[in-house]
C-alpha atoms as one frame of an Amber mdcrd trajectory, in Angstrom:
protein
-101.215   4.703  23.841 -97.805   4.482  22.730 -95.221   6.755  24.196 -97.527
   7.153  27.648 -96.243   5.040  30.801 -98.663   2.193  31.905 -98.907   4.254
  35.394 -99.844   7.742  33.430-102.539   4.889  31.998-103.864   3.669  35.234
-103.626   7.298  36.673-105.894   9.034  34.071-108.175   5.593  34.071-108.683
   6.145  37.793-109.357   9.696  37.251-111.772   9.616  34.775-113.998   6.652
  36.858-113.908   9.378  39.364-115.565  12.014  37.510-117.765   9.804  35.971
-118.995   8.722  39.283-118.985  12.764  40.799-120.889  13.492  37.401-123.132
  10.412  38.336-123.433  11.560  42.410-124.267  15.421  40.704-127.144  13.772
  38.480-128.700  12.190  41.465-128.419  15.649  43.841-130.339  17.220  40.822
-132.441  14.857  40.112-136.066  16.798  41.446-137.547  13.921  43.219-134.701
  10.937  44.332-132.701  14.275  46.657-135.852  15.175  47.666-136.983  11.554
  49.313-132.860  10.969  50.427-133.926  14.581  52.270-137.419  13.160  53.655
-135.931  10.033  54.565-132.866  10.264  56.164-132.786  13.950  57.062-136.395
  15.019  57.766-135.373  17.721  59.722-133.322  19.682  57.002-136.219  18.828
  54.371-138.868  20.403  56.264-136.962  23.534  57.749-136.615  24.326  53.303
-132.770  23.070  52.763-132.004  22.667  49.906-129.254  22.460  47.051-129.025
  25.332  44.458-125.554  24.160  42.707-123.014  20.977  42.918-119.801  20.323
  41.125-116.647  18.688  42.246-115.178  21.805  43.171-118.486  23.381  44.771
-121.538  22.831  46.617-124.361  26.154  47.191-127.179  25.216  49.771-129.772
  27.543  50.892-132.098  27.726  53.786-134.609  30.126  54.050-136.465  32.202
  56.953-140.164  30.467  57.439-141.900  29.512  59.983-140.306  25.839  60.672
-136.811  27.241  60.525-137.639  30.991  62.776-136.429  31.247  66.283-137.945
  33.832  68.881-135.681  37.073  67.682-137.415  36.458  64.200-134.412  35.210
  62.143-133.082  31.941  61.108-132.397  28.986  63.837-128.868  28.688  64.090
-129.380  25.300  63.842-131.424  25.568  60.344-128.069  27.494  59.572-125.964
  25.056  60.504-127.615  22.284  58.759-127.133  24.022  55.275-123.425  24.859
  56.104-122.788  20.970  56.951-124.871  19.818  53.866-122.554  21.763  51.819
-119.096  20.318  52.672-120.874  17.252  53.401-122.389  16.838  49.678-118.672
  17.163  48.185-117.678  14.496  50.844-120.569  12.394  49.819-119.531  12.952
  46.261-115.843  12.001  46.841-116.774   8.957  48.467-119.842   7.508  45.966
-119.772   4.414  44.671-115.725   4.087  46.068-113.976   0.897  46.087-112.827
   1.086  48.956-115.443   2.564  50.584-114.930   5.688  53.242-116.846   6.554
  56.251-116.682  10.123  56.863-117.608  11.867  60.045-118.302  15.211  60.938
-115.829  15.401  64.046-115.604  19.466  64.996-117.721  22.032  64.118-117.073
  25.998  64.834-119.293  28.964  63.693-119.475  32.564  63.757-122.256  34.656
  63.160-121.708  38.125  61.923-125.824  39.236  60.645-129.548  38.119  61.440
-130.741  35.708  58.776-133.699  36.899  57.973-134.348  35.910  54.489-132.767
  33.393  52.258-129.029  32.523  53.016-126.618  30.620  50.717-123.673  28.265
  52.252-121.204  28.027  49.625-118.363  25.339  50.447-115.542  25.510  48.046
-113.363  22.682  49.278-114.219  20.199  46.908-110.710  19.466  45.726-108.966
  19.624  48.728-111.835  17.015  50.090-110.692  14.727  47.127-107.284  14.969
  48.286-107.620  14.011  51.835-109.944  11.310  50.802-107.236   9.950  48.746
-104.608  10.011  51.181-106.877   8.113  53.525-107.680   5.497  51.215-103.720
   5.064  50.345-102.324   5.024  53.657-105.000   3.349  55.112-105.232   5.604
  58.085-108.334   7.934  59.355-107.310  11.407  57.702-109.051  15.196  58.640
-109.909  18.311  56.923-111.289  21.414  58.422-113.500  22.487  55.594-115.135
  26.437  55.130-118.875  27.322  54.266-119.896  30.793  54.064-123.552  32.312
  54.326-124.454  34.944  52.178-128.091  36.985  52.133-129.721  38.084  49.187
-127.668  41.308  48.991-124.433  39.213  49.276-123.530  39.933  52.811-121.958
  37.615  55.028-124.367  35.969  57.842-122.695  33.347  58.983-118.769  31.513
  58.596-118.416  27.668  59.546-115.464  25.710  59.541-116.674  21.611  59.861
-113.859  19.188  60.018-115.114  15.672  58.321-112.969  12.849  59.521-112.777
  10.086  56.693-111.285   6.706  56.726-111.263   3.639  54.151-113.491   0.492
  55.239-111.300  -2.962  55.277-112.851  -5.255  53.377-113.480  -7.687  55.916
């Protein structure tokens, strides 16, 4: 590529292993059996209690959890926890995403967690994170200055009719592995 500096190069190469590698992560989340076992596996609880993801991209991870019988409490609505399961699966998915496959690799942990409830869940509600980006970022930054690095990420819960249920705010800690 004449004309194009070698570190315009390396910075577009770099960029386009990491979509391939979000677009591989998204593939796998779709996939309609491998999410399911990672679910049964390594989160039984979230599997059983109906969890699941309805959309992933970079930017943007939807996760629903419905009102049944293994996710009710006594006042015949969701389980906060159910609720707060789906919220966490949604920031954590992008985080997951951002981190596949990465040389170096990043441990992220969830390190705060706040929530508001404004409605009843009673049906099916759908966390929407839409930090994907900003995720990247702070993963990046840990991974070049070598230090642990935070960000408080959002997830809304929506109803049916589009009403708000429930607002978290999760704060994943992430920090790049040594390769010791």
């Amino acid at each position: 590529m004449a004309g194009h500096p070698k570190h315009w190069i390396h910075h577009s190469t770099k960029k386009n292993d990491r979509m391939n590698k979000a677009d591989d992560f998204i593939q796998l989340v779709k996939h309609p059996v491998k999410f399911r076992m990672f679910l049964l596996l390594k989160l039984p609880s979230a599997f059983f209690c109906g969890v699941r993801v309805k959309d992933i991209s970079p930017q943007k991870a939807t996760v629903t959890v419905p009102y049944k019988w293994l996710s009710q409490n006594p006042f015949k609505s969701t389980y906060f926890a159910c609720l707060a399961m789906a919220a966490e699966m949604s920031t954590g998915l992008l985080a997951m995403m951002h981190t596949y496959k990465g040389k170096p690799a990043v441990s992220m942990l969830v390190v705060a967690l706040q929530a508001t409830y404004h409605k009843k869940a009673t049906g099916l509600t759908s966390f929407v994170c839409e930090d994907g980006e900003a995720i990247s970022n702070t993963i990046a930054e840990a991974i070049q200055t070598g230090e642990g690095r935070s960000i408080k990420t959002r997830s809304t819960g929506k109803n049916e009719q589009g009403e708000l249920v429930a607002e978290f705010f999760i704060e994943w800690s992430f920090k790049a592995k040594s390769n010791r």
